[in-house]
C-alpha positions as CSV (number, residue, x, y, z in Angstrom):
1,X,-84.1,-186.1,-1.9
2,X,-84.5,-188.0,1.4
3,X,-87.9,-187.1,2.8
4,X,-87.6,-187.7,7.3
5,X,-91.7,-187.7,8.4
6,X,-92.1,-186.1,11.6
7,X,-92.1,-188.4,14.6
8,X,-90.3,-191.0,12.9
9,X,-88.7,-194.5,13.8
10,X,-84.9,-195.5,11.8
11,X,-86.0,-199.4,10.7
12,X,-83.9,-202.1,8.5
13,X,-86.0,-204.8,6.2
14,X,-84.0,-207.3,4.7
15,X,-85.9,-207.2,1.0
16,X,-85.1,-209.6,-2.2
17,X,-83.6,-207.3,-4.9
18,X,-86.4,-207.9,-7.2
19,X,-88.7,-206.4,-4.5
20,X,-86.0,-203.6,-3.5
21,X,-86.4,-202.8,-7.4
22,X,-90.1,-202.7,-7.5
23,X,-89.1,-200.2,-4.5
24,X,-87.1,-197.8,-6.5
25,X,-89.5,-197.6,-9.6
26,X,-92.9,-198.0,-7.9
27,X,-92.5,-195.7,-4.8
28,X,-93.7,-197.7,-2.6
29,X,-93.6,-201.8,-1.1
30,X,-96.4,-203.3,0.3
31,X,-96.9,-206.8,1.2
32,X,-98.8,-209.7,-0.8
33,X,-100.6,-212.9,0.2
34,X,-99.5,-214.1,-2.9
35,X,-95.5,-214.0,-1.9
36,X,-96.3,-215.8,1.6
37,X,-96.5,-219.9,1.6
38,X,-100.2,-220.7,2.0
39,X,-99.5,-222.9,5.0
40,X,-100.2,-221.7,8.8
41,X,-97.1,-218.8,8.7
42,X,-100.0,-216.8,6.4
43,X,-102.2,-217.6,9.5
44,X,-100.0,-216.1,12.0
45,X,-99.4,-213.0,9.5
46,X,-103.7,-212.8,9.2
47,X,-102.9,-212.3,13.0
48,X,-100.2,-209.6,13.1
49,X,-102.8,-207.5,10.5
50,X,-105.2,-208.1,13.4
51,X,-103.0,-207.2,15.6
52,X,-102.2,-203.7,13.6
53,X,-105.6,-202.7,13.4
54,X,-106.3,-203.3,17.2
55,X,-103.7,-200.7,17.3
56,X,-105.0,-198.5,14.8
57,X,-103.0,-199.4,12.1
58,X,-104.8,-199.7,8.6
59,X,-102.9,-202.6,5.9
60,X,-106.0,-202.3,3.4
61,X,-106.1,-206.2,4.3
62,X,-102.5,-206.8,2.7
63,X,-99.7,-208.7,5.4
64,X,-97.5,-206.4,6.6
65,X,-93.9,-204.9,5.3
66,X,-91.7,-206.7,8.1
67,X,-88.8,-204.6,9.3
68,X,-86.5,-204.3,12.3
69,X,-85.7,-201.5,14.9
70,X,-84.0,-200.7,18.0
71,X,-80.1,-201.1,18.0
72,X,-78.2,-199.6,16.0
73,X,-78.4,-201.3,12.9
74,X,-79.1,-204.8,12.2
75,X,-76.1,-207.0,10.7
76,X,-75.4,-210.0,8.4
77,X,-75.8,-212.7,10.9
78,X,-79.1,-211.5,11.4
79,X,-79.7,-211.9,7.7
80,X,-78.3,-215.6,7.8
81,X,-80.5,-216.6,10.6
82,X,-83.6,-214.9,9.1
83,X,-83.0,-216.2,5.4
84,X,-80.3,-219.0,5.5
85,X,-81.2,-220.2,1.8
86,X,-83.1,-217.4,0.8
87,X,-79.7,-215.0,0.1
88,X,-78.1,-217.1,-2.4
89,X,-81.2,-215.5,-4.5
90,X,-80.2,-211.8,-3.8
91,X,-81.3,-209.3,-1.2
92,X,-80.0,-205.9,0.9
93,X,-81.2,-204.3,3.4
94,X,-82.7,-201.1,3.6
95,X,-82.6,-198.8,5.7
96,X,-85.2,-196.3,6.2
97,X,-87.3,-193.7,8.7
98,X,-90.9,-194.6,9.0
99,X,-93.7,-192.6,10.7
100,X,-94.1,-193.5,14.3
101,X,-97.7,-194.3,13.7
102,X,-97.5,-196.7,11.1
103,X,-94.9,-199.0,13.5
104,X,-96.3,-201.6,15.4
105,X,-92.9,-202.7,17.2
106,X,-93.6,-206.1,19.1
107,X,-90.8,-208.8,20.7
108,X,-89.5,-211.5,17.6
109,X,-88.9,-214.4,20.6
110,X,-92.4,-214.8,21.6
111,X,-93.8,-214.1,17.6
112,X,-91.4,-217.2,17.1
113,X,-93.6,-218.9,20.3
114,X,-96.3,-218.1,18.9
115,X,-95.8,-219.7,15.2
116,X,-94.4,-222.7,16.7
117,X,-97.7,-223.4,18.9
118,X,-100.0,-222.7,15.5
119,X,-97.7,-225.2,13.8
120,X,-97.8,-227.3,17.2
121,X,-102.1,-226.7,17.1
122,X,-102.5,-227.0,13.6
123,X,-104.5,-223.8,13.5
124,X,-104.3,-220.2,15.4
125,X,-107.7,-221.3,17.3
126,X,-106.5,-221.4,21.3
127,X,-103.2,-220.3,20.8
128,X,-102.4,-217.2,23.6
129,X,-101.1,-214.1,21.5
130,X,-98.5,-213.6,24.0
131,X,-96.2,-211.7,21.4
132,X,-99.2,-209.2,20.5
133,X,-97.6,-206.7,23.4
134,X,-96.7,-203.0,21.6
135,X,-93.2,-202.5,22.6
136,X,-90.8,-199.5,22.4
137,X,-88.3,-199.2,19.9
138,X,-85.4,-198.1,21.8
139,X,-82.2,-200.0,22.7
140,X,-83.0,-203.6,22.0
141,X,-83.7,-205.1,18.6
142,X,-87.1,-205.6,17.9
143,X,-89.5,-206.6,15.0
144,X,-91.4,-204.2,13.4
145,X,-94.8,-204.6,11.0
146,X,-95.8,-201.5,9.0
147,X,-98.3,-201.5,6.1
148,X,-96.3,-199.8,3.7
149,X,-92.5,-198.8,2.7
150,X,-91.9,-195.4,0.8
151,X,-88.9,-194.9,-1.2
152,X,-89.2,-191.5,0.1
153,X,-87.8,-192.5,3.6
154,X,-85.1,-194.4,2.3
155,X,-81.5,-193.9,3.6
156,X,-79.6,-196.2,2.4
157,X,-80.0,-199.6,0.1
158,X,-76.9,-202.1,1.2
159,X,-76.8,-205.4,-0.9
160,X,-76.1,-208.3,0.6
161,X,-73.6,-211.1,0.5
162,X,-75.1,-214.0,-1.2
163,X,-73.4,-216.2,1.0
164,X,-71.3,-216.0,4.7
165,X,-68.2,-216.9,2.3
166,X,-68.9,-213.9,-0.3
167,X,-68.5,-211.6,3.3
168,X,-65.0,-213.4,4.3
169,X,-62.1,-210.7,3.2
170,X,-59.5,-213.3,1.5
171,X,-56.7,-210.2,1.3
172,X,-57.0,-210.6,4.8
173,X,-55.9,-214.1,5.4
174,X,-53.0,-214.5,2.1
């Protein structure tokens, strides 16, 4: 049984199949420092956890669940620009309906910016948070940070291709 909360958002994350199974038999995903490279991209995520507690937004010091809302549904090209190599290994996407409050919804361009200066400044020290701007979850696709994924708001669980050829339909071109 599909649990909706009240007030909620429809998000996609696009999750390895080793993490969408620790979904399905744990109950839950939260995120790790562990999983994230210990270069400056874990210093841009210590921001976003800033960034979700200026906002009211508890992570119990963990990086957030990443996720995407907005248009109606993400699609595999997102996937391949997110995780060129990273696919090969196995993920899906899941889709799922997440309590408004725990959604801090913010612009992917200017997070992208943002993690270029840090890598550009060697540190987050200086660096504007121009991406750190709550934004609507409405027509246009935007990232999302939450602090933690139930399986009881799943919809649906879509594998993935593990590569663009695996999505070709060869029927189609004989």
């Amino acid at each position: 049984m599909t649990i909706v909360p009240v007030g909620s958002v429809l998000l996609w994350s696009f999750q390895p199949l080793a993490r969408v199974a620790d979904l399905e038999s744990h109950g839950e995903l939260v995120g790790s420092w562990e999983r994230l490279p210990r270069d400056l991209v874990t210093a841009g995520y210590r921001e976003m956890v800033a960034a979700m507690g200026r906002a009211g937004i508890d992570t119990h010091g963990r990086p957030p669940v990443w996720a995407w809302g907005g248009r109606c549904d993400v699609t595999l090209s997102d996937a391949h620009s997110l995780l060129p190599d990273q696919l090969r290994d196995g993920y899906a996407t899941v889709e799922f309906d997440a309590p408004a409050e725990l959604v801090l919804a913010t612009r992917y361009g200017p997070w992208n910016d943002y993690l270029y200066e840090v890598f550009q400044a060697g540190s987050t020290a200086g660096v504007p948070r121009a991406w750190d701007v709550p934004t609507p979850v409405e027509g246009e696709l935007v990232q999302v940070c939450l602090p933690i994924l139930r399986a009881e708001w799943v919809r649906e669980i879509r594998p993935l291709p593990r590569s663009e050829a695996d999505d070709i339909d060869w029927s189609a071109l004989a």
